[in-house]
DOVO-88367 format. One record per residue (C-alpha): residue number from 1; residue in one letter; x, y, z. Coordinates in Angstrom, 1 decimal. Layout:
N
(node NUM, 'a', (X, Y, Z))
...
END
This chain:
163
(node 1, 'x', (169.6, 89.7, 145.0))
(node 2, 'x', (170.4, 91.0, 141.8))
(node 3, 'x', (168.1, 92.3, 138.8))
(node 4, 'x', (167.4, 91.2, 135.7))
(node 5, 'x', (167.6, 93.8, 133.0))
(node 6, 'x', (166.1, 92.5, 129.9))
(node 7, 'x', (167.9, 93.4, 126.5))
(node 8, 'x', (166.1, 95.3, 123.9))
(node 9, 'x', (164.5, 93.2, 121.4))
(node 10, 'x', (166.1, 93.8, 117.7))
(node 11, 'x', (163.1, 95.0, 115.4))
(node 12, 'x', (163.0, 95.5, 112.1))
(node 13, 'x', (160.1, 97.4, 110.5))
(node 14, 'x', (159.2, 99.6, 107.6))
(node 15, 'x', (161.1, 103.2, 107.3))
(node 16, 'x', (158.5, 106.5, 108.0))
(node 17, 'x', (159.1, 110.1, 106.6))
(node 18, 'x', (159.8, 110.8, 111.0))
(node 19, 'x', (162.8, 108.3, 110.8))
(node 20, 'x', (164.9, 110.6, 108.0))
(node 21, 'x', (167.1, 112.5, 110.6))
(node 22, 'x', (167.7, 109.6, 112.1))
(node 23, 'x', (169.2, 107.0, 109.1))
(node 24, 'x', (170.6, 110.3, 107.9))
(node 25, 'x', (172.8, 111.3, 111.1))
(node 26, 'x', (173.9, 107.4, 111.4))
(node 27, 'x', (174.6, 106.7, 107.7))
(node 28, 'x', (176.6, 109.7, 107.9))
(node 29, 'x', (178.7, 108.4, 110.8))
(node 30, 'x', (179.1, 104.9, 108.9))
(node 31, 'x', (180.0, 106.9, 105.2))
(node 32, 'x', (183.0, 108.8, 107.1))
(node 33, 'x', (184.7, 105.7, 108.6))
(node 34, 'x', (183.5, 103.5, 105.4))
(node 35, 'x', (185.4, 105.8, 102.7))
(node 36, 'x', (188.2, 107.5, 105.5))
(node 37, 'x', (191.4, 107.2, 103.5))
(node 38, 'x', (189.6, 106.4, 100.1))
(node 39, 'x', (188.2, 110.1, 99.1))
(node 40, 'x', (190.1, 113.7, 100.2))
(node 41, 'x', (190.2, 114.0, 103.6))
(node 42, 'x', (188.3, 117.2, 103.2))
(node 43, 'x', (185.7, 115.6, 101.8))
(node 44, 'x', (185.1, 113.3, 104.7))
(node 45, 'x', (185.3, 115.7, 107.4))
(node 46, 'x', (182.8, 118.1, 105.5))
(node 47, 'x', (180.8, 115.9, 102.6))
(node 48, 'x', (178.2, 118.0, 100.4))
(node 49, 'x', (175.0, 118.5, 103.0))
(node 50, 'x', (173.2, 116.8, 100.3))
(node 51, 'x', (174.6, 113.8, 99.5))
(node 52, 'x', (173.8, 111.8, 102.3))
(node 53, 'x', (170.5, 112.4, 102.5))
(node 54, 'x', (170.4, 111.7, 98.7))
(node 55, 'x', (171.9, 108.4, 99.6))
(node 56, 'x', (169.2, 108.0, 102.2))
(node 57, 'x', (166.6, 109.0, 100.0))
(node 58, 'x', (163.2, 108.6, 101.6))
(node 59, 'x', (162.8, 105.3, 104.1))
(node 60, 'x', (159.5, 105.9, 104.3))
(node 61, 'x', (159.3, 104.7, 100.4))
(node 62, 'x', (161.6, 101.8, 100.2))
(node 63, 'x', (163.8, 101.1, 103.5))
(node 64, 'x', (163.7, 99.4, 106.7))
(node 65, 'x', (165.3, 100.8, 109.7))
(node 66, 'x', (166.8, 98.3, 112.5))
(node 67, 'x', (166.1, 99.5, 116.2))
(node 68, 'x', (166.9, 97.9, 119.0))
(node 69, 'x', (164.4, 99.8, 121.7))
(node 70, 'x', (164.8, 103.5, 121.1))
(node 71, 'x', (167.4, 103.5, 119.3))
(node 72, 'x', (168.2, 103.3, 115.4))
(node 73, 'x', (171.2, 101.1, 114.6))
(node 74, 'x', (170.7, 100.2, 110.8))
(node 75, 'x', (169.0, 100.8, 107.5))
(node 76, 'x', (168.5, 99.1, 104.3))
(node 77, 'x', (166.7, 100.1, 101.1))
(node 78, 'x', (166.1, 98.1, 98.2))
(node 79, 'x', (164.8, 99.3, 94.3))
(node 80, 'x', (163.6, 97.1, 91.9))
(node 81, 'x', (165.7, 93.6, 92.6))
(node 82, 'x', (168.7, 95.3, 94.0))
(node 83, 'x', (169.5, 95.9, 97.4))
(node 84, 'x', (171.1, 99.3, 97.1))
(node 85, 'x', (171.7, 100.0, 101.0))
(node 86, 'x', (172.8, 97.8, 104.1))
(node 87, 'x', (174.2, 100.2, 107.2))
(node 88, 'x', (175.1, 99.2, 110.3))
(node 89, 'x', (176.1, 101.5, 113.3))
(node 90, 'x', (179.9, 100.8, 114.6))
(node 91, 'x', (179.3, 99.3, 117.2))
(node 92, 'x', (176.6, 97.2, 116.4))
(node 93, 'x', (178.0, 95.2, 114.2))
(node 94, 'x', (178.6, 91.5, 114.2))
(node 95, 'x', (175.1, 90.8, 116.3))
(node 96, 'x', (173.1, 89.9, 113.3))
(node 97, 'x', (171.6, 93.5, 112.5))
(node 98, 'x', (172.8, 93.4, 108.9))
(node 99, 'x', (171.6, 89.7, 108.1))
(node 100, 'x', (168.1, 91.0, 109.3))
(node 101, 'x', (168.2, 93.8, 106.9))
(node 102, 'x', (169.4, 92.0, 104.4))
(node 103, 'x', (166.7, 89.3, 104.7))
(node 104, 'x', (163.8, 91.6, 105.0))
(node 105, 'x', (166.0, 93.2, 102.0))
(node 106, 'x', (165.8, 89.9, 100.1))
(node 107, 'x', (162.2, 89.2, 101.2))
(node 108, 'x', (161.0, 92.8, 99.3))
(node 109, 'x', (163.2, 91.7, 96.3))
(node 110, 'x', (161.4, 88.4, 96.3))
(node 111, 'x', (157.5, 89.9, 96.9))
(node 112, 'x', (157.8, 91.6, 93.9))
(node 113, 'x', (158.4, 88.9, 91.7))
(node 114, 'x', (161.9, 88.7, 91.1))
(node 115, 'x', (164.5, 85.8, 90.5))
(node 116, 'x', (167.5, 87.1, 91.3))
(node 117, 'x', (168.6, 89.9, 93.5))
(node 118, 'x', (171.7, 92.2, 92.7))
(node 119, 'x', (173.8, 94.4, 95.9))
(node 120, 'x', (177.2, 96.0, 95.2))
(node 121, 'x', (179.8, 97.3, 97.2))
(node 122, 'x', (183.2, 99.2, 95.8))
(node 123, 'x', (186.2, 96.5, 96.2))
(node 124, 'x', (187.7, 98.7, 99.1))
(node 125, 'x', (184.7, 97.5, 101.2))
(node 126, 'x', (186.6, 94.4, 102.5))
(node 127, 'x', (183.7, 93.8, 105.2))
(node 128, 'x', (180.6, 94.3, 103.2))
(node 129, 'x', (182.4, 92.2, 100.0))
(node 130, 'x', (182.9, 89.2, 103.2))
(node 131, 'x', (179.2, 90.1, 104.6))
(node 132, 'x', (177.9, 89.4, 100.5))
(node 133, 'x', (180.3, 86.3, 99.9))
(node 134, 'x', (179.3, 84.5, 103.4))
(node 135, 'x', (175.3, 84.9, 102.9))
(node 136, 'x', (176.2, 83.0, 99.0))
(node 137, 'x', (176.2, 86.3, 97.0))
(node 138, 'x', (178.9, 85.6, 94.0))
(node 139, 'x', (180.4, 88.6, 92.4))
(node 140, 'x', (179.3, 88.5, 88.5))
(node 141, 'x', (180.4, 92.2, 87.5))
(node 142, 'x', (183.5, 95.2, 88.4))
(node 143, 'x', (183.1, 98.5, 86.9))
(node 144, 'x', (185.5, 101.3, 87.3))
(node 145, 'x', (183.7, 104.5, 89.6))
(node 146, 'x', (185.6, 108.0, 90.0))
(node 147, 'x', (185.4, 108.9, 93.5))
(node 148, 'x', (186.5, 112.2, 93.1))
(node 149, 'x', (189.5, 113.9, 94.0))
(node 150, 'x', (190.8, 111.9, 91.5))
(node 151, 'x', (190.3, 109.0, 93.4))
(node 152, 'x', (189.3, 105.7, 91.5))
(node 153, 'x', (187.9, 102.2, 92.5))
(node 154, 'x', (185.9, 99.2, 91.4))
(node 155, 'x', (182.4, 99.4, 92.5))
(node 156, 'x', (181.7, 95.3, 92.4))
(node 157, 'x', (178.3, 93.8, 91.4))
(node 158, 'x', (176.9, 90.7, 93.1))
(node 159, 'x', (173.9, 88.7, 92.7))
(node 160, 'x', (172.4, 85.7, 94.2))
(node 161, 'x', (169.2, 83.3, 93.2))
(node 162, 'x', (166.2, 83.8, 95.4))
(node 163, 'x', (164.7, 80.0, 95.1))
END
């Protein structure tokens, strides 16, 4: 007779001031493998101390953190109509994770008041430009950004109705 281990149950629920460490340490795993080979490669092995956490800023204020059980395996933060953040652990992608964020994402956007919600990615980003494009984002915008290093891209600008 065999057992039934039941899967954790995929949650999505406000950000707190005790989740920080948490989005910090994973974001920073998903920065180094997002922007590998598009900064210096010292910069990737040892980014400014800050600047994730900057990135993060404070969940508690205006992210949602995915868990399944225990354990943290995305974040997503939004500011005004604009979903600034969408990260997804490795290895959790492709499960629905980042559609969940997005929508709670979207849902924020939305209680405030807004018509129209805006997310970006830079045009390196192959799978969050497909992740925007296949939930009906359309790309309205390009701007160039410095990456440093002397490093350049196009950070892209996409938007979508919310009726």
């Amino acid at each position: 007779m065999s057992n039934v281990i039941a899967m954790p149950r995929l949650v999505i629920r406000p950000g707190t001031d005790a989740d920080r460490d948490a989005v910090v340490a994973m974001v920073s795993e998903v920065w180094r493998e997002t922007y590998a080979g598009h900064l210096p490669p010292e910069s990737i092995t040892t980014p400014d101390a800050g600047h994730i956490a900057d990135l993060v800023g404070d969940p508690a204020q205006r992210g949602w953190v995915a868990t399944l059980g225990e354990r943290l395996v995305g974040y997503g933060s939004v500011s005004a109509n604009c979903v600034d953040q969408i990260w997804i652990s490795a290895r959790m992608r492709r499960r629905g994770i980042g559609s969940a964020l997005l929508a709670r994402a979207i849902e924020g956007i939305r209680e405030r008041g807004f018509a129209f919600a805006q997310a970006g990615c830079e045009d390196f980003n192959r799978p969050a430009r497909q992740f925007l494009e296949a939930k009906g984002w359309r790309q309205i915008d390009s701007q160039p950004q410095a990456l440093g290093g002397g490093r350049n891209c196009n950070a892209l600008v996409f938007s979508r109705p919310l009726t």
